[in-house]
PDB file with SEQRES, HELIX, SHEET and CRYST1 records, atoms N, CA, C and O in Angstrom:
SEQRES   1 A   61  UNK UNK UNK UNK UNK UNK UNK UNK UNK UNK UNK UNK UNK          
SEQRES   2 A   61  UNK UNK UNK UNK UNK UNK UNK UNK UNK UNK UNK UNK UNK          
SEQRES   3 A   61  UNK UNK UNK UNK UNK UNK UNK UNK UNK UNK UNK UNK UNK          
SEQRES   4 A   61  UNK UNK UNK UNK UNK UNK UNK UNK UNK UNK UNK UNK UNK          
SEQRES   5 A   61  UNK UNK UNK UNK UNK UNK UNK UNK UNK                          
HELIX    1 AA1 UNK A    4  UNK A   33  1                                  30    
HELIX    2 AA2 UNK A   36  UNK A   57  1                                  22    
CRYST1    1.000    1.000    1.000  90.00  90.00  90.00 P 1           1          
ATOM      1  N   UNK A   1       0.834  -1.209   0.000  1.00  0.00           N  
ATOM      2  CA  UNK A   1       0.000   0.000   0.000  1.00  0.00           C  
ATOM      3  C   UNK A   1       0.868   1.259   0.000  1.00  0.00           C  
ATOM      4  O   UNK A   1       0.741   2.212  -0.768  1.00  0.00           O  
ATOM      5  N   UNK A   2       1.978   1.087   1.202  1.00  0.00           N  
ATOM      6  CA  UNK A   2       2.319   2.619   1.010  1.00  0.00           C  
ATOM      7  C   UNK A   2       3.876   2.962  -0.396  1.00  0.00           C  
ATOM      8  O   UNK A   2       4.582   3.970  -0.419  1.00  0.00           O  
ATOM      9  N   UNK A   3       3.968   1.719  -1.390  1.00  0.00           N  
ATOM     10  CA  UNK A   3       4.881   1.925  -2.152  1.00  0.00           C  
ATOM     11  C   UNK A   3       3.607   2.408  -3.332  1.00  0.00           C  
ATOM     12  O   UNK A   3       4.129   3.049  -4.245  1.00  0.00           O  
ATOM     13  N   UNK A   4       2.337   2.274  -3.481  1.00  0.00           N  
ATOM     14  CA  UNK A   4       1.864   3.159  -4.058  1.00  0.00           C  
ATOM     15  C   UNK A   4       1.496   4.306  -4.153  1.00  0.00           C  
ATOM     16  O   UNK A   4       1.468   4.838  -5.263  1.00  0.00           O  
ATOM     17  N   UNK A   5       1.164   4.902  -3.154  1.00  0.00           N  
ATOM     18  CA  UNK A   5       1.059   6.265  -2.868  1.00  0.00           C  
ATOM     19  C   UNK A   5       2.428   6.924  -2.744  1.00  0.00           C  
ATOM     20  O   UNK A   5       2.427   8.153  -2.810  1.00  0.00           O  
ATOM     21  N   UNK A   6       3.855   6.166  -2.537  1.00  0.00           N  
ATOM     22  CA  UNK A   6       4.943   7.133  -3.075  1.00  0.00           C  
ATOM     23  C   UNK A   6       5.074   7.179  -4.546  1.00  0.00           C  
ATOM     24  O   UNK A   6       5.654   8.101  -5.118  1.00  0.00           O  
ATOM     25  N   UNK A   7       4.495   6.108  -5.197  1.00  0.00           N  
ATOM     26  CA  UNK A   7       4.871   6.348  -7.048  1.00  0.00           C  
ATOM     27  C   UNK A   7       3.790   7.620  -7.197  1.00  0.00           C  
ATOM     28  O   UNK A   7       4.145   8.640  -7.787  1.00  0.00           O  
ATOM     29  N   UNK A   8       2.566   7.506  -6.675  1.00  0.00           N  
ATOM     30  CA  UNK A   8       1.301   8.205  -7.319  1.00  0.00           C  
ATOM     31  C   UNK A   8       2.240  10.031  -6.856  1.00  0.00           C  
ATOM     32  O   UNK A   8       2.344  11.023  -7.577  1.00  0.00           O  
ATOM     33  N   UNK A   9       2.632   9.864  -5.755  1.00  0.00           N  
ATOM     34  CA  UNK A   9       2.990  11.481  -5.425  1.00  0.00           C  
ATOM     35  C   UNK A   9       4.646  11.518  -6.337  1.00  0.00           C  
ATOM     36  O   UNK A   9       4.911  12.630  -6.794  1.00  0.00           O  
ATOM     37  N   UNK A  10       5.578  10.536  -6.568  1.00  0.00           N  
ATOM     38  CA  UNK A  10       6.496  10.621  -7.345  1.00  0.00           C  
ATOM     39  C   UNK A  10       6.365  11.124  -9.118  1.00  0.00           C  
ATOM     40  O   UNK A  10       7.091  11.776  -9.868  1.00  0.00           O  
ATOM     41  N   UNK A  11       4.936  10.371  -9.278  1.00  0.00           N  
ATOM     42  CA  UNK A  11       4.189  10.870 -10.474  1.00  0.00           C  
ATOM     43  C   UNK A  11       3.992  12.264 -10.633  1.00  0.00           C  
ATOM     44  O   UNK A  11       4.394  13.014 -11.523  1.00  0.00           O  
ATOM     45  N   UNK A  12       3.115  12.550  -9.341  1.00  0.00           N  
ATOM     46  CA  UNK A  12       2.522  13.901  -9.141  1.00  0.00           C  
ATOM     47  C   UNK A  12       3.717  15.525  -9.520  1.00  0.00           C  
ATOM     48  O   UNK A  12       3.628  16.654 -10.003  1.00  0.00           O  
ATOM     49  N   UNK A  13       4.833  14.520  -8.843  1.00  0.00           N  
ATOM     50  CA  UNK A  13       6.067  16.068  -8.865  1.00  0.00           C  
ATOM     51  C   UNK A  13       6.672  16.150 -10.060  1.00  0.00           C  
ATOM     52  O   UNK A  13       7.318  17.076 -10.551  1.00  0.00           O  
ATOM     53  N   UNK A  14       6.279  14.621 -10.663  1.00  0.00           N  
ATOM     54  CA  UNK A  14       7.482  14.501 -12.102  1.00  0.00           C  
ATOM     55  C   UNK A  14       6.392  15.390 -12.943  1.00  0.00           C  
ATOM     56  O   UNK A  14       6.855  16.410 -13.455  1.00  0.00           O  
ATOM     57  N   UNK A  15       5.381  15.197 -13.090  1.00  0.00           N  
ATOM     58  CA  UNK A  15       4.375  16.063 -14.269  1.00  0.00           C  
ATOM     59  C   UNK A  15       3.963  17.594 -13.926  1.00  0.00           C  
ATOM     60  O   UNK A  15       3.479  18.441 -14.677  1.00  0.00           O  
ATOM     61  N   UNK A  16       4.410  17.703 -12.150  1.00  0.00           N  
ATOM     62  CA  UNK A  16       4.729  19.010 -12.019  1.00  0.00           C  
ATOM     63  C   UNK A  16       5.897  19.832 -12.609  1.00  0.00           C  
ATOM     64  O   UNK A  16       5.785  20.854 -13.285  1.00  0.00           O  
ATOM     65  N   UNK A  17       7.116  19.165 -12.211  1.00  0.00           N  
ATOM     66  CA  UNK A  17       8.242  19.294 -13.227  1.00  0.00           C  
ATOM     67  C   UNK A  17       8.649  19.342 -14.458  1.00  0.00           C  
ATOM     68  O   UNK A  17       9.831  19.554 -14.728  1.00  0.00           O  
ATOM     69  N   UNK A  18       7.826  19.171 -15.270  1.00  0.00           N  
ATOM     70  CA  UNK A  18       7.662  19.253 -16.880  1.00  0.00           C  
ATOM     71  C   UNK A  18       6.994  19.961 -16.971  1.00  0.00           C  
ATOM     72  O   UNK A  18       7.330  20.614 -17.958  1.00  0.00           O  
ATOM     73  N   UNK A  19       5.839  20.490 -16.415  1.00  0.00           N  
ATOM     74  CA  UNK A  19       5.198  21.227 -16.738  1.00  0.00           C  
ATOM     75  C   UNK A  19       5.926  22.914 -16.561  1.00  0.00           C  
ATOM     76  O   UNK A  19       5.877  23.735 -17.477  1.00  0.00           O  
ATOM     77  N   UNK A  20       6.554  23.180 -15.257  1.00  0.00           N  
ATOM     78  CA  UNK A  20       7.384  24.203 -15.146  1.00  0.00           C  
ATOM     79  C   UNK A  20       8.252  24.364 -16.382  1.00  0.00           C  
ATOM     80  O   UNK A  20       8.305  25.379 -17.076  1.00  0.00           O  
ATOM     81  N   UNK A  21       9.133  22.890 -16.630  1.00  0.00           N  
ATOM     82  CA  UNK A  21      10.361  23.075 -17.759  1.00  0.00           C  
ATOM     83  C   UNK A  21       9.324  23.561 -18.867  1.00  0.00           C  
ATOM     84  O   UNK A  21       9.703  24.675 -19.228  1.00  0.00           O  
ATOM     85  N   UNK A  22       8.480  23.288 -19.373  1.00  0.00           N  
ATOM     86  CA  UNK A  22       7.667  23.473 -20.416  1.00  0.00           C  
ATOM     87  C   UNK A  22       7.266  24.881 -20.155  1.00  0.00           C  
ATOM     88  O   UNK A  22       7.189  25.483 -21.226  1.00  0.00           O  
ATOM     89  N   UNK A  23       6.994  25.599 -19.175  1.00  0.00           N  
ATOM     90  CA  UNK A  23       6.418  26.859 -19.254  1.00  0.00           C  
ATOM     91  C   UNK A  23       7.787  27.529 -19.275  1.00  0.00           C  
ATOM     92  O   UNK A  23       7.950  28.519 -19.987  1.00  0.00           O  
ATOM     93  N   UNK A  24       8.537  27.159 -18.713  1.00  0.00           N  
ATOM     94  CA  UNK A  24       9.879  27.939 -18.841  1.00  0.00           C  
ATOM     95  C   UNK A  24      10.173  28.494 -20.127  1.00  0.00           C  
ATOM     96  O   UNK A  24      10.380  29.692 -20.316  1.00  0.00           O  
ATOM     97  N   UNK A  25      10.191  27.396 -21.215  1.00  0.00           N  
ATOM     98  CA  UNK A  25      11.092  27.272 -22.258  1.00  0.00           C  
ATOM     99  C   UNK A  25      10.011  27.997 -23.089  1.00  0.00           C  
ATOM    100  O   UNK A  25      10.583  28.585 -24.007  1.00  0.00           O  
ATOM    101  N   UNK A  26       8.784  28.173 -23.129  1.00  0.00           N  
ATOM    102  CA  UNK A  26       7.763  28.635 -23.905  1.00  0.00           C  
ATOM    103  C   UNK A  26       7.810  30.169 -23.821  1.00  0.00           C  
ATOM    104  O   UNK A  26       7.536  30.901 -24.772  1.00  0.00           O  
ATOM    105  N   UNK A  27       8.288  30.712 -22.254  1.00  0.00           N  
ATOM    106  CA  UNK A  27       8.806  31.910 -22.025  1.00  0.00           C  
ATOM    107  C   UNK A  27       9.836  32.629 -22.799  1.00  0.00           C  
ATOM    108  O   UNK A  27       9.755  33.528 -23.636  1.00  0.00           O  
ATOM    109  N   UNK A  28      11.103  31.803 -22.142  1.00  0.00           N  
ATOM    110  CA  UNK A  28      12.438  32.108 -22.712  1.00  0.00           C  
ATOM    111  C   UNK A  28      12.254  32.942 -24.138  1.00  0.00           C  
ATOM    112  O   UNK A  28      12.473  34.146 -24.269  1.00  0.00           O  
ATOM    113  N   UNK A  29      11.708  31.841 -25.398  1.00  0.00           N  
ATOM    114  CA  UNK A  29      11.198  32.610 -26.888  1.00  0.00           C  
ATOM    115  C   UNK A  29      11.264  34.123 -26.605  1.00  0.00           C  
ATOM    116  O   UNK A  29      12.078  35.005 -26.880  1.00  0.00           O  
ATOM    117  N   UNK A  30      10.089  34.079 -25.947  1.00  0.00           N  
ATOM    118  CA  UNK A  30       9.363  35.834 -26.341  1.00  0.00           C  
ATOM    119  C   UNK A  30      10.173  36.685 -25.891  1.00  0.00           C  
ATOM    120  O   UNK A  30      10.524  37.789 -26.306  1.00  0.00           O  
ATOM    121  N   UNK A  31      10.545  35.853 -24.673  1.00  0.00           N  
ATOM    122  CA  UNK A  31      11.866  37.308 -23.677  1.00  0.00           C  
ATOM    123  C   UNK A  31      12.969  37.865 -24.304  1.00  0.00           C  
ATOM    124  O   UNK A  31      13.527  38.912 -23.976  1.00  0.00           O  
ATOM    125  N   UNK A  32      13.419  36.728 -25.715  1.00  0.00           N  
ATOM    126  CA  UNK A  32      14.367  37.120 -26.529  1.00  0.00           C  
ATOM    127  C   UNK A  32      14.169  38.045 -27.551  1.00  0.00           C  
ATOM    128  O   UNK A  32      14.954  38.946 -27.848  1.00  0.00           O  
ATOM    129  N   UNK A  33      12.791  37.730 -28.238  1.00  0.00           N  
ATOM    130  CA  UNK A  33      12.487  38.119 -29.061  1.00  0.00           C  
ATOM    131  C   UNK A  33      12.333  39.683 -28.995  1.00  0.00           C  
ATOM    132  O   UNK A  33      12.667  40.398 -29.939  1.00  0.00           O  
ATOM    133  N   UNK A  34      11.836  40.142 -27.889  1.00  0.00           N  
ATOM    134  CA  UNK A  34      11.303  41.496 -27.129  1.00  0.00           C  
ATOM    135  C   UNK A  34      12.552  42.364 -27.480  1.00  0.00           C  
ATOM    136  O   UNK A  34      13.667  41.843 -27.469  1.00  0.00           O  
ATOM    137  N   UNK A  35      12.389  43.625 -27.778  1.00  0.00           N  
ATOM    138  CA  UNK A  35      13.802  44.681 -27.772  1.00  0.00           C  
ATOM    139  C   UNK A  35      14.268  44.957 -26.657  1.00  0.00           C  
ATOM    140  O   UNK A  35      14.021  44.473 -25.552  1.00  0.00           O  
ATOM    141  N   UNK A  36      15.120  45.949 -27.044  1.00  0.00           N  
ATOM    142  CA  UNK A  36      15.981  45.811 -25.699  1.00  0.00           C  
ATOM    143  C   UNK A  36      15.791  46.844 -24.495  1.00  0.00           C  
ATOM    144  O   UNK A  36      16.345  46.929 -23.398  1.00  0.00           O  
ATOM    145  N   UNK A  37      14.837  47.564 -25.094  1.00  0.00           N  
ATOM    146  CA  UNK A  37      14.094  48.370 -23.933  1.00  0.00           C  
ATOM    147  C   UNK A  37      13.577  48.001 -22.468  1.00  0.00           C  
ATOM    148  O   UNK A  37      13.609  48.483 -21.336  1.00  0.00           O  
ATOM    149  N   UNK A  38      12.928  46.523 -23.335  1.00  0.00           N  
ATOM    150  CA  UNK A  38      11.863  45.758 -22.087  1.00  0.00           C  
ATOM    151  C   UNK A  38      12.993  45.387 -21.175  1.00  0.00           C  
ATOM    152  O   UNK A  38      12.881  45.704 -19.991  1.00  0.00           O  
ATOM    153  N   UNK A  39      14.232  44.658 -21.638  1.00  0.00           N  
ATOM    154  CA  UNK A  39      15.030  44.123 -21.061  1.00  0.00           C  
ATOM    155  C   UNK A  39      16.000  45.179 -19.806  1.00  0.00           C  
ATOM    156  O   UNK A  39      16.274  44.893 -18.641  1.00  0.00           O  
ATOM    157  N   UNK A  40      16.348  46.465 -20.616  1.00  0.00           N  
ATOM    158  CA  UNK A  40      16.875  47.256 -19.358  1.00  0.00           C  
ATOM    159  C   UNK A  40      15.921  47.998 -18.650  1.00  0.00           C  
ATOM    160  O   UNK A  40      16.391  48.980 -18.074  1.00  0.00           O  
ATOM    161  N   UNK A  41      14.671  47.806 -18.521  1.00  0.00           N  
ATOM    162  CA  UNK A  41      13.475  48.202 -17.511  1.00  0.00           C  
ATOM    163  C   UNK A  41      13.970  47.024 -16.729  1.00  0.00           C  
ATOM    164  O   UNK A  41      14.847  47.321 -15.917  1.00  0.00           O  
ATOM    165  N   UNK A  42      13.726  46.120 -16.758  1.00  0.00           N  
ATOM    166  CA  UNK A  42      13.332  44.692 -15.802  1.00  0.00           C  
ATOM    167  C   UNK A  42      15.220  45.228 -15.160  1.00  0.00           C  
ATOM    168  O   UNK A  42      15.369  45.509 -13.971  1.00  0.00           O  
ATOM    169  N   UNK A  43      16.321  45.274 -16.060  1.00  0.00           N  
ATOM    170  CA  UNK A  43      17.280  45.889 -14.838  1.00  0.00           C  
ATOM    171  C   UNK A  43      17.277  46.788 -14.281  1.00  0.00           C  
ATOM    172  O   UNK A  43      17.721  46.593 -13.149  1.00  0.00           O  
ATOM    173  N   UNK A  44      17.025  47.667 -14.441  1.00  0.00           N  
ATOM    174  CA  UNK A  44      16.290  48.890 -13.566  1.00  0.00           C  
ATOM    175  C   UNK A  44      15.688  48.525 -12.355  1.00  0.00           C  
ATOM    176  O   UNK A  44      16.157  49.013 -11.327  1.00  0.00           O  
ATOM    177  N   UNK A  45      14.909  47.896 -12.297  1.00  0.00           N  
ATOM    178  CA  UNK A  45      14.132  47.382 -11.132  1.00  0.00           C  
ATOM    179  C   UNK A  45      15.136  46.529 -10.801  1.00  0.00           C  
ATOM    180  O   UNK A  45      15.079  46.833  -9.610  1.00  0.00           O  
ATOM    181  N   UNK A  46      16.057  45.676 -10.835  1.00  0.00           N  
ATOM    182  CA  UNK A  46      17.049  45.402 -10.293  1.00  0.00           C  
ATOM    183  C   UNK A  46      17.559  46.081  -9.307  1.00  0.00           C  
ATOM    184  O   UNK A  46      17.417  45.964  -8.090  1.00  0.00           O  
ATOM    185  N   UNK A  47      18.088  46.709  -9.861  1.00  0.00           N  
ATOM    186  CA  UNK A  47      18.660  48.157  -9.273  1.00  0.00           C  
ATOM    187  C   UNK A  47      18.081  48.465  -8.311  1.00  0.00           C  
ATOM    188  O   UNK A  47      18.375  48.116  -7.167  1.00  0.00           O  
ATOM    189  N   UNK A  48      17.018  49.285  -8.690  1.00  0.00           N  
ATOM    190  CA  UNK A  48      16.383  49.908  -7.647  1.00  0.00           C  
ATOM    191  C   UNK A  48      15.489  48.748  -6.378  1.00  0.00           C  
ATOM    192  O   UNK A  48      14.776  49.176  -5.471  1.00  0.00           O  
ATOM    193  N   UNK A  49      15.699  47.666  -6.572  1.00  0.00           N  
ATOM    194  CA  UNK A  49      15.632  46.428  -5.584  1.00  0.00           C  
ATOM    195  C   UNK A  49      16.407  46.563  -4.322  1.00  0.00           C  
ATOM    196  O   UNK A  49      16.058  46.691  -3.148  1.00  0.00           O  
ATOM    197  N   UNK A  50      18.081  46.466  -5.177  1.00  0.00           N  
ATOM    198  CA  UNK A  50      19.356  45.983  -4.348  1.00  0.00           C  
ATOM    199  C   UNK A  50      19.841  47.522  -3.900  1.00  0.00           C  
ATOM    200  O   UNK A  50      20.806  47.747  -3.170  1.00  0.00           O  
ATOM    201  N   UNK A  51      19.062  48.420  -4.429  1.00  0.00           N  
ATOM    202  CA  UNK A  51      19.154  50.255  -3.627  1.00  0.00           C  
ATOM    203  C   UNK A  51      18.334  50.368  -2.363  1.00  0.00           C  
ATOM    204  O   UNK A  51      18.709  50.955  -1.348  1.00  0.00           O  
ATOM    205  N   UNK A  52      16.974  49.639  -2.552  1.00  0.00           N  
ATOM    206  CA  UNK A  52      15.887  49.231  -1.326  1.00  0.00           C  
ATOM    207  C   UNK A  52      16.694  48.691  -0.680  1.00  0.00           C  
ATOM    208  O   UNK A  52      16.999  49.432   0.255  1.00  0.00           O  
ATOM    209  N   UNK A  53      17.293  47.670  -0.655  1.00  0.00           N  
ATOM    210  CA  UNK A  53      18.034  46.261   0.160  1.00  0.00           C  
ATOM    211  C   UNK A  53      18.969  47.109   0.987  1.00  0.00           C  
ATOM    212  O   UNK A  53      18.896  47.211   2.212  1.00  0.00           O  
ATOM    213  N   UNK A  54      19.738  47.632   0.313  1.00  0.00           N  
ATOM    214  CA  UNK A  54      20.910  48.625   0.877  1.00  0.00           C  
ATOM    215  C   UNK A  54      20.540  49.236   1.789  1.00  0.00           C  
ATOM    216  O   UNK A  54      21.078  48.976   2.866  1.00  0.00           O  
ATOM    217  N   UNK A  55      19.217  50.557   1.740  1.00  0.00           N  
ATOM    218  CA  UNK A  55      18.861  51.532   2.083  1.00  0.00           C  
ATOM    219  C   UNK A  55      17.866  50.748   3.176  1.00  0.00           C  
ATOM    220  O   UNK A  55      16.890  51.454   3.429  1.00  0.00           O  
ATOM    221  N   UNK A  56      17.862  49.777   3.717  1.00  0.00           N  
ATOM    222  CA  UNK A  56      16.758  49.663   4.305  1.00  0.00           C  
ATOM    223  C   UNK A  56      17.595  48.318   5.338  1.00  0.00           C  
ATOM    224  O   UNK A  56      17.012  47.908   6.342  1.00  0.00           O  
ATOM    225  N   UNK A  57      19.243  47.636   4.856  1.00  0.00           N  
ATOM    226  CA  UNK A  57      20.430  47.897   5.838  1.00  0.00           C  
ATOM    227  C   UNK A  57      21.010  48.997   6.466  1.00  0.00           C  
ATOM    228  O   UNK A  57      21.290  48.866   7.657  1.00  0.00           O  
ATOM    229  N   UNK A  58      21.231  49.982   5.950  1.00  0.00           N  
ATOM    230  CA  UNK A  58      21.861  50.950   6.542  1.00  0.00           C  
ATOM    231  C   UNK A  58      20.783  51.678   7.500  1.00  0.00           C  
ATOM    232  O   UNK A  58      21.355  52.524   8.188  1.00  0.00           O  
ATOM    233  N   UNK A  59      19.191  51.595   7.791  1.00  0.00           N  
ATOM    234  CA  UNK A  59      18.204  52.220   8.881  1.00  0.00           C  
ATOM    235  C   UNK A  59      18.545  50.560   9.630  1.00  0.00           C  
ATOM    236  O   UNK A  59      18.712  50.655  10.846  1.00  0.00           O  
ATOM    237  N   UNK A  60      18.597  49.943   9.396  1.00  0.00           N  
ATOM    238  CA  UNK A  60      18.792  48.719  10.398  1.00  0.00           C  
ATOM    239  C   UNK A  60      20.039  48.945  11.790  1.00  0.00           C  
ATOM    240  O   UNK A  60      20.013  48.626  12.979  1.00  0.00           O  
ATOM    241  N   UNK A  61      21.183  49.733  10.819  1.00  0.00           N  
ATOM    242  CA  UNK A  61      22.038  49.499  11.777  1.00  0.00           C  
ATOM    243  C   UNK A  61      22.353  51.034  12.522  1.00  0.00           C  
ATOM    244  O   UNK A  61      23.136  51.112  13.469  1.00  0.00           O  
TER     245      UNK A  61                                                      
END                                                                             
């Protein structure tokens, strides 16, 4: 009994796992395709992330 319910949940994570790789890779395409505008916005917000992160160590200490 309980070596089936580890295949059924071993099942469960493997078709979870393909399904991620599959949405991944369906992504990736367009993100390339996009100019390069979109791409240094999304670093921008980088930035201004690890400026939060900083700025919000330095009221910590």
């Amino acid at each position: 009994m309980k070596n089936k319910i580890v295949w059924i949940v071993f099942l469960i994570l493997l078709i979870i796992l393909v399904g991620l790789i599959t949405i991944i890779f369906l992504l990736l395409p367009v993100s390339n395709e996009t100019d390069h505008s979109t791409k240094t916005s999304s670093y921008n917000n980088i930035d201004n992330i690890q400026q939060l992160i900083i700025e919000t160590k330095k009221q910590l200490i």
